[in-house]
Rosetta silent file (secondary structure, phi, psi, omega in degrees, C-alpha in Angstrom):
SEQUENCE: XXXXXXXXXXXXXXXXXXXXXXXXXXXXXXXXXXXXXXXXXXXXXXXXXXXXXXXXXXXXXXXXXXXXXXXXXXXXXXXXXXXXXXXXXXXXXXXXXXXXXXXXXXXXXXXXXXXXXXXXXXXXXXXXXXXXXXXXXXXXXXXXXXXXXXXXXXXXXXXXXXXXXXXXXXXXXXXXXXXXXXXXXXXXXXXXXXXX
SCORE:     score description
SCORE:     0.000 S_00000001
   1 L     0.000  135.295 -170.625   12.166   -2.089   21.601 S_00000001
   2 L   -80.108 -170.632 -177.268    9.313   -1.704   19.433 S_00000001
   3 L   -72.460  -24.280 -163.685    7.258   -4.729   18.188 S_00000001
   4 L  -132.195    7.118  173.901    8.628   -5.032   14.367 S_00000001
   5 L    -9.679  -64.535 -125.457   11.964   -3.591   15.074 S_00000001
   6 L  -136.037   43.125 -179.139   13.989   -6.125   13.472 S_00000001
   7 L  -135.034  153.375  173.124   11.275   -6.481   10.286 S_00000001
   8 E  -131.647  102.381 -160.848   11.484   -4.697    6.587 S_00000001
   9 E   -95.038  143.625  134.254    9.087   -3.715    4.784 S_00000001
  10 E   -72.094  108.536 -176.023    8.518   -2.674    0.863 S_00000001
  11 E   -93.047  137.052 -170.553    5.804   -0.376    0.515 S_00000001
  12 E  -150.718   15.297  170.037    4.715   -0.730   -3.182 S_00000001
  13 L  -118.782   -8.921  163.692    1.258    0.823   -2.845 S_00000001
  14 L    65.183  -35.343  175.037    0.912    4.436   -2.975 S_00000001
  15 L  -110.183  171.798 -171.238   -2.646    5.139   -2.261 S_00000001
  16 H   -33.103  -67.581  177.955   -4.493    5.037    1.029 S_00000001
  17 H   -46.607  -65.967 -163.477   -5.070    1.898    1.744 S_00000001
  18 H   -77.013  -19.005  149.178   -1.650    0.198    1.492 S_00000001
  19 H   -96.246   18.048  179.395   -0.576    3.655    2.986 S_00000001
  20 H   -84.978  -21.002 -155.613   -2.032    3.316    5.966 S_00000001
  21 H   -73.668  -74.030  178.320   -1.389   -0.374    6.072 S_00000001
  22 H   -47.808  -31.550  177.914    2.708    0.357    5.956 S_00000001
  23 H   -77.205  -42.270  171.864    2.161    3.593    8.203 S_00000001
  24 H   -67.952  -30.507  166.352    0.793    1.084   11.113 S_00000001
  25 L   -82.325   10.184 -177.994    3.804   -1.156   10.677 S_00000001
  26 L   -85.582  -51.203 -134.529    5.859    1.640   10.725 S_00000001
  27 L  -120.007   -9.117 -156.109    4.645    3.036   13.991 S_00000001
  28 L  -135.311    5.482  162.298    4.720   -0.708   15.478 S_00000001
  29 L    84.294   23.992  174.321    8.247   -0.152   14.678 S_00000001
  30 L   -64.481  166.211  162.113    8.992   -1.945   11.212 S_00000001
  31 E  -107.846  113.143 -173.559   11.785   -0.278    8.707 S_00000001
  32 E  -100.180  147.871 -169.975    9.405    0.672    6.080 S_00000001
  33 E  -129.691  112.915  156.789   10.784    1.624    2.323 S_00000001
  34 E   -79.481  152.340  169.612    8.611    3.292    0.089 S_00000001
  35 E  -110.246  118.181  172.859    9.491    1.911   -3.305 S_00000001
  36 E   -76.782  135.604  141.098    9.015    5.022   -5.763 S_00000001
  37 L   -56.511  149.743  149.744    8.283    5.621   -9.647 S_00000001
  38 L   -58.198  121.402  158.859   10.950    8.110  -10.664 S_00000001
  39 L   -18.630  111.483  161.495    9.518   11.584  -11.323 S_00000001
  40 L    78.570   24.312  176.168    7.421   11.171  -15.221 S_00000001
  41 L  -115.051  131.705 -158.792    7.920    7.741  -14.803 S_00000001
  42 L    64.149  -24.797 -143.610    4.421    6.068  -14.177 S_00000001
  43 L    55.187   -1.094  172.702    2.418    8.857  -12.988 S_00000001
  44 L  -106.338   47.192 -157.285    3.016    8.598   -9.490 S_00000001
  45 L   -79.136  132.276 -157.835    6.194    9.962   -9.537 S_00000001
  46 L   -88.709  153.348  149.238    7.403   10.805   -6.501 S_00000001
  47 L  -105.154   62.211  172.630    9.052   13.096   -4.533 S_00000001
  48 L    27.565   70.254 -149.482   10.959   10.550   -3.137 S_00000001
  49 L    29.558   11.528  120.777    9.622   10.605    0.101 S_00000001
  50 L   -23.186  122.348  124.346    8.952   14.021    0.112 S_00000001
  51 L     5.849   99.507  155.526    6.178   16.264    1.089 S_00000001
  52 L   -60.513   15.342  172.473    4.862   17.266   -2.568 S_00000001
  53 L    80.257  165.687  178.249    4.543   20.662   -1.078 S_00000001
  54 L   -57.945  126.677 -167.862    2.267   22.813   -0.838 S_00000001
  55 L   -42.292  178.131  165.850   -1.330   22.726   -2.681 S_00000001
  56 L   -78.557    8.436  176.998   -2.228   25.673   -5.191 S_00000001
  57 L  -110.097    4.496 -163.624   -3.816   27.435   -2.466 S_00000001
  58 L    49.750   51.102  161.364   -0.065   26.918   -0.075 S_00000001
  59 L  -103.695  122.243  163.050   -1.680   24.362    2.205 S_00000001
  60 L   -38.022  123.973 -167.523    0.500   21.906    3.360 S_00000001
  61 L   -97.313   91.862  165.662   -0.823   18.247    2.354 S_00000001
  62 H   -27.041  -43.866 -157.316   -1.380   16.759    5.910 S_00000001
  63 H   -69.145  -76.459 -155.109   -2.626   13.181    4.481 S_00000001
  64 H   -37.371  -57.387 -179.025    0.915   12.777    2.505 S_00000001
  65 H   -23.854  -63.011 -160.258    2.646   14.022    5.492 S_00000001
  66 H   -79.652  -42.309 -167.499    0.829   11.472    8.029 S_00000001
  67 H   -77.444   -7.278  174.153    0.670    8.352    5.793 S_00000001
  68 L  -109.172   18.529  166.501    4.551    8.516    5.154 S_00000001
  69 L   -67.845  153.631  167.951    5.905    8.892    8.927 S_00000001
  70 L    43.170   50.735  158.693    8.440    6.554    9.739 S_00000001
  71 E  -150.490  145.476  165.956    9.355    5.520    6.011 S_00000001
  72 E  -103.979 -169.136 -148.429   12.268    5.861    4.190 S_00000001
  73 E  -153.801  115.517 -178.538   12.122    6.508    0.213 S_00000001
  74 E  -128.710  163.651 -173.118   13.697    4.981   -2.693 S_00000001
  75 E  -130.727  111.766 -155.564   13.162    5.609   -6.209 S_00000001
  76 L  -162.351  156.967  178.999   13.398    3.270   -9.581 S_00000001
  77 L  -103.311  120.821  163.114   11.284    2.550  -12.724 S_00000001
  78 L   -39.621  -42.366 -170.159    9.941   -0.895  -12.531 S_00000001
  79 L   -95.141   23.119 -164.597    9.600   -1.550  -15.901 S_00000001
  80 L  -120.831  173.693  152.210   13.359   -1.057  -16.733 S_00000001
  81 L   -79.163  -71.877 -135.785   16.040   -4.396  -15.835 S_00000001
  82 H   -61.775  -55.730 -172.883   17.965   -1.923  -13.980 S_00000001
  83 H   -61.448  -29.497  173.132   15.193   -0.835  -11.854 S_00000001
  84 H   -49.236  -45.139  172.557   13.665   -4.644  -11.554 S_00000001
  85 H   -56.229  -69.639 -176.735   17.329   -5.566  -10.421 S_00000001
  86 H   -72.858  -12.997 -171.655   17.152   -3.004   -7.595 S_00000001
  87 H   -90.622  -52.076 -175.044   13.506   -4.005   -6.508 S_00000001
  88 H   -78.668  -19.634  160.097   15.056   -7.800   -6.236 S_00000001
  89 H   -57.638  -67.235  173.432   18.032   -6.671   -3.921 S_00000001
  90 H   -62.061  -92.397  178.470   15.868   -5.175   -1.659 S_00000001
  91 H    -7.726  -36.711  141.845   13.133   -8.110   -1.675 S_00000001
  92 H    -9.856  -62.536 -175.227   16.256  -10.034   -0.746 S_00000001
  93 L  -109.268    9.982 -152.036   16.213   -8.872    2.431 S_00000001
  94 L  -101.063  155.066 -177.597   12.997   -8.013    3.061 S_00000001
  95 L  -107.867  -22.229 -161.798   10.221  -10.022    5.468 S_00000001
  96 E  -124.097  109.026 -171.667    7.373   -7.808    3.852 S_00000001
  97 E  -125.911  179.398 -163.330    6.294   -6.396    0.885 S_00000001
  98 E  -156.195  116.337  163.596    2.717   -4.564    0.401 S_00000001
  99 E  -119.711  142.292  157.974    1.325   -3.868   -3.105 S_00000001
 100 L  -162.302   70.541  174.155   -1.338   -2.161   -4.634 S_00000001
 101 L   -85.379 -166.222  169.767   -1.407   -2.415   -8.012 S_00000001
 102 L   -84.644  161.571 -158.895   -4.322   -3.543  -10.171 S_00000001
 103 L   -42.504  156.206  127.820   -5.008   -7.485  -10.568 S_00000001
 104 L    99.538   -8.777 -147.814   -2.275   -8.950  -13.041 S_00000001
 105 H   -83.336  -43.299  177.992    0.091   -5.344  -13.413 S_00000001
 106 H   -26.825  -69.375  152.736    2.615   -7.298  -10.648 S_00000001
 107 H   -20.876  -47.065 -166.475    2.611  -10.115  -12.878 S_00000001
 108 H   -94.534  -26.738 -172.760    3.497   -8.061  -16.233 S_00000001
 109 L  -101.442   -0.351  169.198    6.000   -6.474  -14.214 S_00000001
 110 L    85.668   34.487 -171.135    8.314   -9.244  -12.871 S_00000001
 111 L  -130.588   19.579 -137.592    7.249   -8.512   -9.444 S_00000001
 112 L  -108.419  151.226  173.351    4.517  -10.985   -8.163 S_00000001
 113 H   -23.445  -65.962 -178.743    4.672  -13.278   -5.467 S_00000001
 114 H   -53.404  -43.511  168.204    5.752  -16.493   -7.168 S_00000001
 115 H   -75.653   -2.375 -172.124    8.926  -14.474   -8.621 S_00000001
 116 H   -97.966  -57.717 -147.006    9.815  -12.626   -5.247 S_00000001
 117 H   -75.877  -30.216  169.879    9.553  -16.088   -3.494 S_00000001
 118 L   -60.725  -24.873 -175.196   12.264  -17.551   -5.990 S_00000001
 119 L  -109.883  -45.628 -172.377   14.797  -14.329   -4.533 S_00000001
 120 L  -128.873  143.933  141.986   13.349  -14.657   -0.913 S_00000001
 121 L  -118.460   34.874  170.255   10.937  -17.581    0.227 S_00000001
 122 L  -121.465   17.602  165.324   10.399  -16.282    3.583 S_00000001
 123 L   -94.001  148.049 -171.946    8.740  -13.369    2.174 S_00000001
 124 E   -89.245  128.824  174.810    4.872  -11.912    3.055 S_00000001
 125 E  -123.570  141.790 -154.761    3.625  -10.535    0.182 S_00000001
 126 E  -161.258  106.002  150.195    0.098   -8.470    0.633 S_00000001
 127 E  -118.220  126.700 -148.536   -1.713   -7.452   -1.790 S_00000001
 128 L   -95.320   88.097  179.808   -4.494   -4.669   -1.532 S_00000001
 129 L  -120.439  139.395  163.609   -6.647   -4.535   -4.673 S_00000001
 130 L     6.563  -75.316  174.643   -9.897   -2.862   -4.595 S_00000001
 131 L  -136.141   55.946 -160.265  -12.110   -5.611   -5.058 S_00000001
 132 L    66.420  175.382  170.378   -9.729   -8.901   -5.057 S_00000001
 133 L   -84.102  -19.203  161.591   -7.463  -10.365   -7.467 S_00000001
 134 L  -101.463 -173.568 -120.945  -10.217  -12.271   -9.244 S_00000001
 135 L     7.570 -161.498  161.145  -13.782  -12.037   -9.860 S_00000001
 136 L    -6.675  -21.678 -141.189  -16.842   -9.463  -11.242 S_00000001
 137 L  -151.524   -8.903 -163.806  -15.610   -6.463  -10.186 S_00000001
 138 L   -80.162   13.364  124.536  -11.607   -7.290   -9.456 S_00000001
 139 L   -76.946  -10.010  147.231  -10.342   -4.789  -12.777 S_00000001
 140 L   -30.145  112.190  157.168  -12.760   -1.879  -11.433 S_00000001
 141 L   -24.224  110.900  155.749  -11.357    0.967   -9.847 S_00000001
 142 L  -120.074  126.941 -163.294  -10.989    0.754   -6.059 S_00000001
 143 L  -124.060  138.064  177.529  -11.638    3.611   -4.230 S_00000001
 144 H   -34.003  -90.735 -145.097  -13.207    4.731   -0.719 S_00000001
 145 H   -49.364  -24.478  177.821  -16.486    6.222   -2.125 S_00000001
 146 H   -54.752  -50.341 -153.225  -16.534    2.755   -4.566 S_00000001
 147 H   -85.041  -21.035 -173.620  -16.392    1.021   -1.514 S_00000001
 148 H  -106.398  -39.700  168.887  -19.103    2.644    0.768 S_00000001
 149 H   -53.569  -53.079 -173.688  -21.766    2.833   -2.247 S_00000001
 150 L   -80.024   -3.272  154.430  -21.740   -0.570   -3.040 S_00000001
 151 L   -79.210   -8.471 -164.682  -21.863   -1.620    0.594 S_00000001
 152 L    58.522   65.280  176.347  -24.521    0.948    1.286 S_00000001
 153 L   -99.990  -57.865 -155.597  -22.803    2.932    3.854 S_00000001
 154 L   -84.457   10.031  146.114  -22.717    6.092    1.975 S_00000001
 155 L   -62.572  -18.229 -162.301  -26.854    5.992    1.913 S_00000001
 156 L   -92.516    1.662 -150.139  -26.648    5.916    5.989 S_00000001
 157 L  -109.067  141.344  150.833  -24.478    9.240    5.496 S_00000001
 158 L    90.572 -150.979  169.846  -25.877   12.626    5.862 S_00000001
 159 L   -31.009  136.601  142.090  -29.676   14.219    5.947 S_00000001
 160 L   -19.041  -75.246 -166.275  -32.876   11.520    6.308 S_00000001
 161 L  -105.410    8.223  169.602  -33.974   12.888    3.085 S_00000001
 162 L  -141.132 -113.560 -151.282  -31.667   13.994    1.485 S_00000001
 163 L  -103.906  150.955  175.818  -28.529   13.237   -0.725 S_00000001
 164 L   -93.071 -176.897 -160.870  -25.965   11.657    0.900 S_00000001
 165 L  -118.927  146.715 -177.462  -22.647   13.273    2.387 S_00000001
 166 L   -88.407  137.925  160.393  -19.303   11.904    1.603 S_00000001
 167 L   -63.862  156.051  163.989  -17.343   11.398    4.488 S_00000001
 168 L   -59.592  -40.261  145.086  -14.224   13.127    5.661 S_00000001
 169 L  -103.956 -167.448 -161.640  -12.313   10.279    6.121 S_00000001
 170 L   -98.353   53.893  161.206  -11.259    7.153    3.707 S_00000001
 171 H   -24.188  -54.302 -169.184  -13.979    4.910    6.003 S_00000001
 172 H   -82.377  -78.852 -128.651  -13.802    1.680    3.174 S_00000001
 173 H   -84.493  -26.533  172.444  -10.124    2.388    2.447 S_00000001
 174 H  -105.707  -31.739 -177.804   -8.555    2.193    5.948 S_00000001
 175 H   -43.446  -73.765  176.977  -11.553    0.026    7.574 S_00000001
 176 H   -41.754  -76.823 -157.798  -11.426   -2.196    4.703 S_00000001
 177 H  -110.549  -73.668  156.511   -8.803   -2.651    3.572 S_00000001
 178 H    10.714  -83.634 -171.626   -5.651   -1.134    5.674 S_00000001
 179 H   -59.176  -53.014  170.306   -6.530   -2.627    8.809 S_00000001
 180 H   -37.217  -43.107  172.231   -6.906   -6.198    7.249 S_00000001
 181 H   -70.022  -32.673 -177.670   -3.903   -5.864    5.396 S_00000001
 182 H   -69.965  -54.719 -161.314   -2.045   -5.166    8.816 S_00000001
 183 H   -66.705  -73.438 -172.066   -3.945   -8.243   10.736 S_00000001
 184 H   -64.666    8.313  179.582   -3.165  -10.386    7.871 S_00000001
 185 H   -97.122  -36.967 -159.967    0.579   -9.448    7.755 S_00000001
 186 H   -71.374  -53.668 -130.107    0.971   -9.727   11.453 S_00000001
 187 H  -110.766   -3.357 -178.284   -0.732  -13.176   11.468 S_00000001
 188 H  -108.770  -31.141 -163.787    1.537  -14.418    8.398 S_00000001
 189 H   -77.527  -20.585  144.675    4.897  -12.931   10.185 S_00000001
 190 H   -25.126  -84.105  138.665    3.430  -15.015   12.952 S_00000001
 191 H   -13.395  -43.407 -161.896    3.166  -18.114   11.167 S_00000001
 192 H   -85.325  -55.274 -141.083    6.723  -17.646    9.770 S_00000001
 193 H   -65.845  -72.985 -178.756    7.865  -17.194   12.831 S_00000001
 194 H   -46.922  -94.797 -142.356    6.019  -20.874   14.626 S_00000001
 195 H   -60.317  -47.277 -171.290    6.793  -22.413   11.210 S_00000001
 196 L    81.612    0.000    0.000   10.217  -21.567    9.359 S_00000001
């Protein structure tokens, strides 16, 4: 028996970070659910846990591939009742959910901690924005390369003297934030656990 066997996660984040975060609780033996936009619904419209296929050159996209092991894949528009309605069924049952929209979109969308906790109030809710949900810089796109330029990393990268080289992997985006987001879910399901 794995470690999270008998735990369920909502994946609600789509990009790197929150999918690596949900790909380690996956692998640690959680049941992870991507929750999907509906194809031309949002812009991240899914293939519903599908493989988007190949690139325009027919390479298979490896990333998608790896950060979506061990999840299954549902699909709904948020911004509908119907789909909100299907978001709160699952959240129902759920010990986990992982977001990562930008500060406040959760909020506008009938999805945000304080309303999830009214339908479940044993649920962890983790959310991965860029640069928090408040202060300077928390509406700014966050992104890897955001994250190792303003930390100075991506000065320490490449030639002495000359320009620096972007890395290969998402250093900031799984370092950062991914791994945190796992340690602080583990350490809340934890809590729950010792607590009620």
């Amino acid at each position: 028996m794995l470690a999270l066997e008998n735990i369920k996660v909502l994946d609600l984040a789509h990009l790197a970070p929150g999918s690596y975060c949900t790909m380690i609780l996956g692998d640690l033996g959680a049941e992870v659910i991507r929750c999907e936009a509906l194809p031309g619904v949002g812009g991240r419209g899914a293939g519903l846990g599908t493989s988007p296929g190949p690139d325009d050159q027919g390479r298979r996209r490896a990333a998608f591939d790896a950060l979506n092991r061990n999840k299954k894949s549902i699909g709904f528009n948020l911004r509908s009742d119907a789909g909100r309605e299907v978001f709160y069924k699952l959240a129902k049952t759920a010990d986990v959910i992982v977001e990562g929209f930008r500060p406040g979109a959760v909020k506008r969308l009938g999805i945000d901690y304080e309303t999830i906790s009214k339908v479940n109030p044993k649920i962890v809710y983790c959310s991965l924005s860029g640069f928090g949900q408040d202060g300077p810089y928390s509406q700014l796109p966050g992104h890897d390369i955001n994250y190792i330029s303003i930390a100075g990393v991506l000065g320490l990268i490449g030639p002495a003297n000359g320009a620096p080289a972007v890395p290969l992997n998402l250093v900031g985006d799984f370092a950062g934030a991914s791994l945190q987001g796992v340690i602080g879910i583990l350490a809340a399901l934890l809590a729950r656990e010792n607590t009620g």
